[in-house]
C-alpha positions as CSV (number, residue, x, y, z in Angstrom):
1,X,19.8,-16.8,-1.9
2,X,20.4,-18.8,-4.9
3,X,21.2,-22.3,-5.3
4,X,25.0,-21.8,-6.0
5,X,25.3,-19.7,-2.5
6,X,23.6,-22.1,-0.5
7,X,25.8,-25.1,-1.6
8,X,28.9,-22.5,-0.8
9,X,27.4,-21.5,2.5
10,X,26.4,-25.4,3.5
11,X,30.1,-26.6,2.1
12,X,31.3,-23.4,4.7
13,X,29.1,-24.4,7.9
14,X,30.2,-28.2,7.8
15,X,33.7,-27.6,7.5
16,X,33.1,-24.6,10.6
17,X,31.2,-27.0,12.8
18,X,32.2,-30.4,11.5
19,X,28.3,-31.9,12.0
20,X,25.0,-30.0,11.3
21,X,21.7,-30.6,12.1
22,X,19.2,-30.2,9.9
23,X,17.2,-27.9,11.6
24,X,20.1,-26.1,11.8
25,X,20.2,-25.9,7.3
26,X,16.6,-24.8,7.5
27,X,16.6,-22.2,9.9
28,X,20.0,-20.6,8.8
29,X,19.6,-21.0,5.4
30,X,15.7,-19.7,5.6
31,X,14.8,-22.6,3.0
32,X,12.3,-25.4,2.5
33,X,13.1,-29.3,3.5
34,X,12.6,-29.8,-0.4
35,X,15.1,-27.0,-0.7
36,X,17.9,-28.7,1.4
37,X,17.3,-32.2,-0.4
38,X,17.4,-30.4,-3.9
39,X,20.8,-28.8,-2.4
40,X,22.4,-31.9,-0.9
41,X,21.4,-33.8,-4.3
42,X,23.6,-31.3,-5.9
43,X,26.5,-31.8,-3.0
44,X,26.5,-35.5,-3.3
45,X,25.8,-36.2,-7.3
46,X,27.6,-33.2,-9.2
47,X,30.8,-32.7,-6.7
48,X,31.0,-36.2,-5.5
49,X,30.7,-35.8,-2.0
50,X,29.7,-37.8,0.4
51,X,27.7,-36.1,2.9
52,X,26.2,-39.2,5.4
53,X,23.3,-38.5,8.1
54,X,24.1,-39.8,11.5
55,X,20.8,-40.7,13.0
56,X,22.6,-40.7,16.5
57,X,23.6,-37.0,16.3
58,X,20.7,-36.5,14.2
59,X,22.9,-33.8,12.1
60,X,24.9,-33.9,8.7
61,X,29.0,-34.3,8.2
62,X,31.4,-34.5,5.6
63,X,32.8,-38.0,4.8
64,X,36.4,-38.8,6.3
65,X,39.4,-39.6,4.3
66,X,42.9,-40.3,4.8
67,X,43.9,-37.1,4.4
68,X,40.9,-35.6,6.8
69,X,37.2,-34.6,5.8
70,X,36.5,-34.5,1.9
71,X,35.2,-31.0,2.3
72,X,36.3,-28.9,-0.5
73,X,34.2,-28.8,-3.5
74,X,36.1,-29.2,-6.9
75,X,36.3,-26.2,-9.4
76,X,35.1,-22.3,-8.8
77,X,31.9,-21.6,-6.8
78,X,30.1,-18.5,-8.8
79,X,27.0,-16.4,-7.4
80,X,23.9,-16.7,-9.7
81,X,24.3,-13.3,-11.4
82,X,28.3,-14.6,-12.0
83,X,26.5,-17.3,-14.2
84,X,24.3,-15.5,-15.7
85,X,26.6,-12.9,-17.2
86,X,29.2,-16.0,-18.2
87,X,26.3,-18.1,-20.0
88,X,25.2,-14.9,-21.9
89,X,28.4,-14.1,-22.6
90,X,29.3,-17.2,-24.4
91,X,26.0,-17.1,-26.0
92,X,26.8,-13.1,-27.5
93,X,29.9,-14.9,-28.5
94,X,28.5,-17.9,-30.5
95,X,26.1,-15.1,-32.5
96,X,29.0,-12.8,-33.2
97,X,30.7,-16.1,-35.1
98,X,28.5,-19.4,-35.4
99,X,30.7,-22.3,-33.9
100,X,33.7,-20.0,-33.5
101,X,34.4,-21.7,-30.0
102,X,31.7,-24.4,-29.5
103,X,33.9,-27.2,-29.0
104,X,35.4,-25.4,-25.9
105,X,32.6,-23.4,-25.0
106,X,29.7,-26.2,-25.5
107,X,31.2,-28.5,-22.2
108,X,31.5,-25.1,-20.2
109,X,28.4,-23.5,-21.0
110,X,26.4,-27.3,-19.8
111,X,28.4,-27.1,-16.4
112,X,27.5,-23.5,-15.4
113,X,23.5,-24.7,-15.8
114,X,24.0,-27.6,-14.0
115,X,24.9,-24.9,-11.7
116,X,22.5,-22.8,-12.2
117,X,19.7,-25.4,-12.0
118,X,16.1,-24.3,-13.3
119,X,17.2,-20.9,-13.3
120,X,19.5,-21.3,-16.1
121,X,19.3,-18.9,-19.4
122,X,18.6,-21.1,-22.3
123,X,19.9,-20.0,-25.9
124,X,17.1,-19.7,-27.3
125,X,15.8,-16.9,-24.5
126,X,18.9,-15.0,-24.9
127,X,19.0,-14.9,-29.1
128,X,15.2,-13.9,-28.8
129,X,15.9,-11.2,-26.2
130,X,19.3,-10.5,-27.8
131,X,19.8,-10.3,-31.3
132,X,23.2,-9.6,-33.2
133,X,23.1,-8.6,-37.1
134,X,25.8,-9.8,-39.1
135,X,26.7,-7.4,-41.8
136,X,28.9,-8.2,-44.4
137,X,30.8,-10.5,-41.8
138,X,32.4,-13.6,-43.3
139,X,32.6,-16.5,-41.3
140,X,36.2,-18.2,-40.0
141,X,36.7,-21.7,-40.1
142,X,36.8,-22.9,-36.1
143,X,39.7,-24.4,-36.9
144,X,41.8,-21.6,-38.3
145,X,40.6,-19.6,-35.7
146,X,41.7,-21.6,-32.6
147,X,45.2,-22.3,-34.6
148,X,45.6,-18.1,-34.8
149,X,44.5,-17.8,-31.7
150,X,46.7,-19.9,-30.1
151,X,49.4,-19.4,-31.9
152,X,48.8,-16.0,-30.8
153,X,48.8,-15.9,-27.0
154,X,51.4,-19.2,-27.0
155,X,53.9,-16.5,-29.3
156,X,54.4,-19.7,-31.6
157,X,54.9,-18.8,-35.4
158,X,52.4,-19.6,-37.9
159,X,52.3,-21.6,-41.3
160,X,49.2,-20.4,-43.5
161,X,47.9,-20.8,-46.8
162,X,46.8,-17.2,-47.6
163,X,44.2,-16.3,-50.3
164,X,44.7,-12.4,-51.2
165,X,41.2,-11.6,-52.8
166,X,42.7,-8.1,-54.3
167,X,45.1,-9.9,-56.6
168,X,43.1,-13.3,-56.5
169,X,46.4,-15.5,-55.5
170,X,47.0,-18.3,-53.0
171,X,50.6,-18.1,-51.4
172,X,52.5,-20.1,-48.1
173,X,53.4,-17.0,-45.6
174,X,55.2,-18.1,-42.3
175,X,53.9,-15.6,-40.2
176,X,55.2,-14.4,-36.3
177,X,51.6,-13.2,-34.7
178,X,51.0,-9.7,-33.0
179,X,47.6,-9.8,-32.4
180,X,43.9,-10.7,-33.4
181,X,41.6,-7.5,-34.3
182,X,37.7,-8.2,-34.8
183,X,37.0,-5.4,-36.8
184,X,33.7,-4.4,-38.6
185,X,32.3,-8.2,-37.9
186,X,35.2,-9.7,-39.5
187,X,38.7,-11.4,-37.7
188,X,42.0,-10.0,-38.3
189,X,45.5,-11.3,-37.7
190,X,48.5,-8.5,-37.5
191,X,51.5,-10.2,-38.2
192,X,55.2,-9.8,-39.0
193,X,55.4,-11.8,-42.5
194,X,58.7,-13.9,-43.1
195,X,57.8,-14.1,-46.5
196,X,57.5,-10.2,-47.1
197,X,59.9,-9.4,-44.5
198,X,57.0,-6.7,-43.5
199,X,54.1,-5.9,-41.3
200,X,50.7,-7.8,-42.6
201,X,47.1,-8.0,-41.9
202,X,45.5,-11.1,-42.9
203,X,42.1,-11.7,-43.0
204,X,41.7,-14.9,-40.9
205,X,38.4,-16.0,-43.0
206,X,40.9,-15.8,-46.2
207,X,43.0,-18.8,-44.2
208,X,43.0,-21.7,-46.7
209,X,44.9,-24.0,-44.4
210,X,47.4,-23.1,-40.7
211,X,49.9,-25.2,-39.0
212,X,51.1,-23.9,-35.2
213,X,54.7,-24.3,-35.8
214,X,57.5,-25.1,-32.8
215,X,59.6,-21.7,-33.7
216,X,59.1,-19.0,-31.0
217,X,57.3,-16.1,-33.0
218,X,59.2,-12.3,-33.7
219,X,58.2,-10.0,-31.2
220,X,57.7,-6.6,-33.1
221,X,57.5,-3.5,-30.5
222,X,54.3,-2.2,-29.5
223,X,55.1,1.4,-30.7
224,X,56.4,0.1,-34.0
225,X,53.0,-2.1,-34.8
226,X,51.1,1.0,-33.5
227,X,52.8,3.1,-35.8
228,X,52.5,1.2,-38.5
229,X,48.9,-0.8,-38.8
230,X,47.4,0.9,-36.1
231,X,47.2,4.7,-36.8
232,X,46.3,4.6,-40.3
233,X,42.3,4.5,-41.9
234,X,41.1,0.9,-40.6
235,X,42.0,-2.6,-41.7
236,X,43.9,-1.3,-44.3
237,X,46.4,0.8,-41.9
238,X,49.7,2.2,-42.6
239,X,51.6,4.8,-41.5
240,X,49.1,8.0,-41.9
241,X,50.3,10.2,-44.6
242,X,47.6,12.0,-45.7
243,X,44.7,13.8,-44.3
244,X,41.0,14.1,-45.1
245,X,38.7,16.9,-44.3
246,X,35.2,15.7,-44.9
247,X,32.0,18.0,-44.5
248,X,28.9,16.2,-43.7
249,X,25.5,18.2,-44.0
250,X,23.7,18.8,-41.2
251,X,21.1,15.7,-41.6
252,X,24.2,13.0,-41.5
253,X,25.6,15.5,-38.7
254,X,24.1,14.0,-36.3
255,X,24.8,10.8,-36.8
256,X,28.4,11.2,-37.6
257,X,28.8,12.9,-34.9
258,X,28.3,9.8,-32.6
259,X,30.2,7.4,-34.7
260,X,34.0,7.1,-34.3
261,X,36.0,7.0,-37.2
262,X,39.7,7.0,-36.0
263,X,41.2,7.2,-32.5
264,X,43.1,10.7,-33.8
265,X,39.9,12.3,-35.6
266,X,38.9,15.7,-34.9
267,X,35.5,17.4,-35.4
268,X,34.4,20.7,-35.6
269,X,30.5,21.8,-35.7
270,X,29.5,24.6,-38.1
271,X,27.1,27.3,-36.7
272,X,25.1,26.2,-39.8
273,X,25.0,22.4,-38.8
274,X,27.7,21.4,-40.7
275,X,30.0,18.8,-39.4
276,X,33.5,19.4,-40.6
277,X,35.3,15.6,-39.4
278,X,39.2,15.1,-40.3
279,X,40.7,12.2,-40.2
280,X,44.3,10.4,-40.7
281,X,45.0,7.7,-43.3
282,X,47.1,5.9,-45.2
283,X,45.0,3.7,-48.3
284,X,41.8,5.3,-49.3
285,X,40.5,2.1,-50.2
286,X,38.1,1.6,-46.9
287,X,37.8,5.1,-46.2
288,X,36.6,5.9,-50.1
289,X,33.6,3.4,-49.0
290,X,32.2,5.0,-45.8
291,X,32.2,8.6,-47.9
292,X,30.3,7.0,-50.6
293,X,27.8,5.7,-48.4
294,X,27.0,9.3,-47.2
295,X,26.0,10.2,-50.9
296,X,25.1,13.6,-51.4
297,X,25.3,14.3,-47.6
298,X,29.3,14.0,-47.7
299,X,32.1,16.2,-49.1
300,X,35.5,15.7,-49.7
301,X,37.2,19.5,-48.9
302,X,40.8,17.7,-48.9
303,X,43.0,16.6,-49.8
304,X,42.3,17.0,-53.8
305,X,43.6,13.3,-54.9
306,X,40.7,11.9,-52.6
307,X,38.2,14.1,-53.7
308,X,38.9,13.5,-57.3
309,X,38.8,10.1,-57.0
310,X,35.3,10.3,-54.7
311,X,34.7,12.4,-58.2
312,X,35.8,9.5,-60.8
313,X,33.4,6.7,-58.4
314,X,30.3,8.8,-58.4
315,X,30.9,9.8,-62.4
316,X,31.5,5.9,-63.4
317,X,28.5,4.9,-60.8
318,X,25.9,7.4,-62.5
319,X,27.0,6.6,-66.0
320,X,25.4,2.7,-65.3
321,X,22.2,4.5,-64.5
């Protein structure tokens, strides 16, 4: 039984029985005298309750106040596996993005040991155990972050200062919020832009500056924001208009094969190996860069304006070598 049951179970006997013995504790509880002090330590210094010992009864109760005994402990009582799974969940968070969340997180995170005791996972352990590999992920500023992210779930409107990298300009969007998308390591913001008048993904790491405004934010319909930045090619989704047959050789077959590409893909297995994968999109742009990453182990069948351009890359690519 660990420590966070017992305190549960000794917090459930004294308010059943009003007074306890020790013997009582030690028998029930199949613990240690050092056990039970460790455990009323806890009781009395961390929930601030005051458990006396009446040498007449020889047994333990709960303090009296004016509204009747003190007896319920303050916050959520968690099993030691509950802990465990919510301390290495925050820690798996905290790799994902460094200092994404800390200044929430952190007090949390130093209760739930407290709880834990001796027991408790220490970073370090998990990021030695665990290890997440950033690739190509860009990291948000904290404070951008918790202003989406609130913004968000409070369905408040949004004031940014946007950096667009493909035509390298800064402009002010006032921006209603959909949803946050963490996508290929990197945070994104679907959002009904005021400025455009249109459905935008933002890259929340391309935030300059964001104010939570007071204005509730423009609620776009489910279907419609599916529809329109959710069944296209990836982060740069659109309505899907095209379709591309790709044929993988059997080498990259099997790993394509267990990698998921788009929610609507299909894929067909030839008897010689061959992977045949089609796929929606809307932009090539992201979907040109996972073909050319296959190399020679990829082809474009269709449609013939993505394989010429897969064409033109690998042409203008060789001609530096």
């Amino acid at each position: 039984m660990s420590q966070t049951t017992r305190i549960f179970t000794i917090q459930q006997m004294l308010r059943d029985r009003g007074s306890v013995s020790k013997e009582t504790f030690l028998r029930e509880l199949e613990i240690s005298e050092a056990q039970f002090k460790r455990d009323l330590a806890m009781l009395r210094d961390q929930f601030q309750k005051r458990i006396p010992y009446d040498p007449k009864t020889r047994s333990y109760r709960i303090e009296e106040t004016e509204d009747g005994p003190d007896i319920e402990l303050s916050g959520p009582m968690y099993t030691m596996a509950e802990i465990h799974a919510m301390l290495l969940m925050q820690d798996l968070i905290t790799q994902i993005q460094p200092g994404l969340l800390e200044q929430h997180l952190g007090p949390v995170r130093e209760r739930l040991k407290l709880l834990l005791g001796s027991a408790a996972l220490s970073s370090e352990e998990v990021r030695r155990r665990i290890r997440i590999l950033h690739m190509a992920s860009r990291p948000v500023e904290p404070k951008h972050f918790r202003n989406v992210s609130q913004a968000t779930l409070a369905r408040r409107r949004l004031a940014i200062r946007y950096h667009g990298r493909t035509s390298d300009e800064i402009t002010e969007r006032d921006v209603s919020p959909q949803r946050l998308v963490f996508y290929r390591g990197n945070w994104y913001l679907d959002g009904w832009c005021h400025v455009r008048n249109d459905l935008r993904s933002f890259a929340v790491d391309a935030i300059e500056a964001s104010t939570v405004l007071t204005e509730t934010a423009y609620e776009v319909e489910e279907d419609f924001l599916n529809e329109h930045l959710g069944s296209g090619y990836g982060i740069f989704a659109g309505p899907a208009v095209h379709e591309a047959v790709l044929r993988f050789a059997p080498a990259a077959s099997r790993w394509v094969t267990r990698e998921i590409w788009h929610s609507r893909q299909q894929r067909q297995i030839e008897p010689t190996g061959h992977l045949v994968l089609t796929i929606p999109y809307s932009n090539d742009r992201e979907l040109l860069m996972d073909i050319l990453r296959y190399g020679a182990d990829v082809e474009v069948l269709s449609p013939d304006s993505l394989r010429n351009t897969v064409k033109r890359e690998m042409q203008e690519a060789l001609e530096r070598y």
